[in-house]
Each structure stands twice: as C-alpha cells, then as structure tokens.
C-alpha positions in Angstrom: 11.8 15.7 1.9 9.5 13.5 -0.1 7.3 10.8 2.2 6.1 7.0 0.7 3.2 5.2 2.1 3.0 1.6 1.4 0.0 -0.1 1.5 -0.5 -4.1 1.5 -3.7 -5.3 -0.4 -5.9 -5.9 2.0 -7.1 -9.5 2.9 -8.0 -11.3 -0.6 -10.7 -14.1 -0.8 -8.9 -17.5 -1.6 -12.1 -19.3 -2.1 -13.4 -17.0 -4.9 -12.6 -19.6 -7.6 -10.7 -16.7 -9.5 -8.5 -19.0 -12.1 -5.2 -17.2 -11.1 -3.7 -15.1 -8.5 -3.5 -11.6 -10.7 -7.5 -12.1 -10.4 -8.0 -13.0 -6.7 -10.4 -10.5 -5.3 -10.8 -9.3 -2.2 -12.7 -11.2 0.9 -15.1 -9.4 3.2 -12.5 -8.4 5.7 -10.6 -7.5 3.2 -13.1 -4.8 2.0 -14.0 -3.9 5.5 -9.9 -3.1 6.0 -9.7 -1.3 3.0 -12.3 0.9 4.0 -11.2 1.8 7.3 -7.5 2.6 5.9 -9.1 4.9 3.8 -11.1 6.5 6.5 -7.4 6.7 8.6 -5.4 8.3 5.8 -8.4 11.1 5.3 -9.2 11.8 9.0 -4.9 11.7 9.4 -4.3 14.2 7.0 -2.3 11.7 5.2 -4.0 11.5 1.9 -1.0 10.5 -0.8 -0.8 12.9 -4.1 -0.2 10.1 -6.3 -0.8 6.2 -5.8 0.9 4.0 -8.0 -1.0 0.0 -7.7 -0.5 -3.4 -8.3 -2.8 -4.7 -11.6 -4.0 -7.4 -9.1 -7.5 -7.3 -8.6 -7.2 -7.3 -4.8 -4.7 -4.2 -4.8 -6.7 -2.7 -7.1 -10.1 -2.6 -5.0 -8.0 -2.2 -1.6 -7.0 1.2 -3.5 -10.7 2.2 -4.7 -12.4 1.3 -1.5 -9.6 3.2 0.6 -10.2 6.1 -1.4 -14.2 6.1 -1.6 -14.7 5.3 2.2 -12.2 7.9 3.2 -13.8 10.9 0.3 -10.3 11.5 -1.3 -8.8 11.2 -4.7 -5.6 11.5 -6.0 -4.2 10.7 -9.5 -3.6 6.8 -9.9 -1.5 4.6 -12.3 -0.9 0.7 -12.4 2.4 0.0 -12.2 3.4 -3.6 -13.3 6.3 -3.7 -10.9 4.6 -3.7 -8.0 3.3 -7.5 -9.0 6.0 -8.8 -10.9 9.3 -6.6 -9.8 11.9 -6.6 -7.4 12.4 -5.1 -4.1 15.0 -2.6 -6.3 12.5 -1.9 -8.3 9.1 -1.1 -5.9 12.3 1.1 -3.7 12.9 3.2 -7.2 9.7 3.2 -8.5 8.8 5.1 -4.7 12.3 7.1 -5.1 11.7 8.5 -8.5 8.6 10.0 -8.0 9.6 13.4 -6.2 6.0 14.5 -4.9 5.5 15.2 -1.3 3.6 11.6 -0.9 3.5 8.9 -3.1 1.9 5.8 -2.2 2.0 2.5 -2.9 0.0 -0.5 -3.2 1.6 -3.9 -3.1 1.8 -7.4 -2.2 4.6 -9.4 0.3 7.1 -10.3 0.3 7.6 -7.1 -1.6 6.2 -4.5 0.5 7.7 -5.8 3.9 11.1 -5.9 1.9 11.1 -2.6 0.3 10.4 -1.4 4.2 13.8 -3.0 5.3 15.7 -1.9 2.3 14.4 2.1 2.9 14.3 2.0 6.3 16.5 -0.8 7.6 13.5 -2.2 10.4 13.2 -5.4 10.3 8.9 -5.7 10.5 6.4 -7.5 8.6 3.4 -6.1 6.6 -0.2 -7.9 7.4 -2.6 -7.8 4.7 -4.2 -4.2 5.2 -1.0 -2.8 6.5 0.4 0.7 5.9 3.7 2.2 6.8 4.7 6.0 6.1 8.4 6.2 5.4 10.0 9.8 5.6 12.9 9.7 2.2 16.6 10.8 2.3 18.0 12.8 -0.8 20.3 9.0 -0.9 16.6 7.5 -1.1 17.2 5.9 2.4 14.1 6.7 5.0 12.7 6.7 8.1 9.9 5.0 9.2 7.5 7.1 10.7 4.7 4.7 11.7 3.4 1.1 10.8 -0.2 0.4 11.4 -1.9 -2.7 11.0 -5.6 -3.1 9.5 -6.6 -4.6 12.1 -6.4 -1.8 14.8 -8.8 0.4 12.5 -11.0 -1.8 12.1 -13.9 -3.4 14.6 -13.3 -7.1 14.5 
C-alpha cells in the first residue's frame, strides 16, 4: 500500500506587493512553519520519496525550506495541477504515482478537498497543514493523521 502526504503552503505574505497570486511569497510565519514541518517529517521517519509542488512561489519555498530545515531530499517536480487543476486531478496525480510516499504540495480549497474525496473526513487544511493518507488499490484512503503548523511550531 502506497501512502500520500499532503502539504498546504505554508502562511504566504499578502502585503509583499507580488503583482499576482502565482508570485505571492511566503510571510515570516510562513517560513518559520515550513521549517518545523520539515523538522517533523525527518525526526517522524516520514520523509516522502517524491514531492510533486505547486509552481506558486509560496508552495515552492514551503517545499525547499521543509526539506533544508529537516536535512532530507527527495526527487521533486512542479506539477501545474496542483495550482490550476481539479480536486480529480490532485486525487490522480497522488494515485498514479505508485511509490511508497508521495507527497504533495498544494493550496485550498484543493488540498482540504482531495482529503474528503480519498478519505471521506470532512476536515479543513490550515496553511502549514499536513495530512498522511494510507491508499487503497480503488485509490480510496485512510487518513492516518492531520497536523496543523501550528502545533510544531513555538508561536
């Protein structure tokens, strides 16, 4: 059984004059978040074997600053339909790839979404957010945790 980690960008910086929202960076929480859910994933033994990401800016550094703080690296690939697809598409996209964990780095709606469609919960991802998800053969899941940012990180 194959396992799917999805990660919401961490908190973004709304005030950083970017000119759109595919260039809105992250804030400072946002980089302190990202950190510690790097630090989590390493110290939980939980470190993905591929990361597909969001070309947002703020997914993108949520993803480098997870995987620098926490010392792991795992091959990486942009994926466009984790900004501008649909919840069928993020649930494939995670189905398709048959390693033993694939993660993925999105935005909401999307993310909490593609939770309830795998899972059937009915639970909302905070910026920072990650959520493990165990996969069926029939790409259904079960959701093995959901932890917010904030409880990994010192306020």
């Amino acid at each position: 059984m194959s396992s799917v980690i999805l990660l919401r960008h961490a908190k973004s910086d709304w005030n950083s004059g970017a000119t759109d929202d595919l260039n809105r960076p992250l804030a400072d929480r946002g980089h302190r978040a990202a950190a510690a859910v790097g630090a989590f994933l390493a110290e939980g033994g939980h470190v993905p074997d591929l990361v597909l990401c969001s070309p947002a800016t703020r997914a993108r550094e949520t993803l480098n600053l997870a995987m620098a703080a926490g010392d792991w690296n795992c091959p990486a690939e942009t994926a466009d339909e984790l900004y501008y697809g649909t919840v069928d598409q993020l649930v494939a996209l995670a189905c398709q790839r048959r390693v033993p964990v694939v993660m993925l780095v999105g935005h909401e709606p999307t993310m909490s979404d593609a939770l309830k469609q795998m899972t059937g919960t009915n639970l909302r991802m905070p910026t920072g957010a990650l959520a493990r998800v165990s996969l069926n053969p029939d790409n259904s899941g079960r959701l093995e945790w959901l932890i917010p940012s904030r409880l990994l990180t010192d306020r």
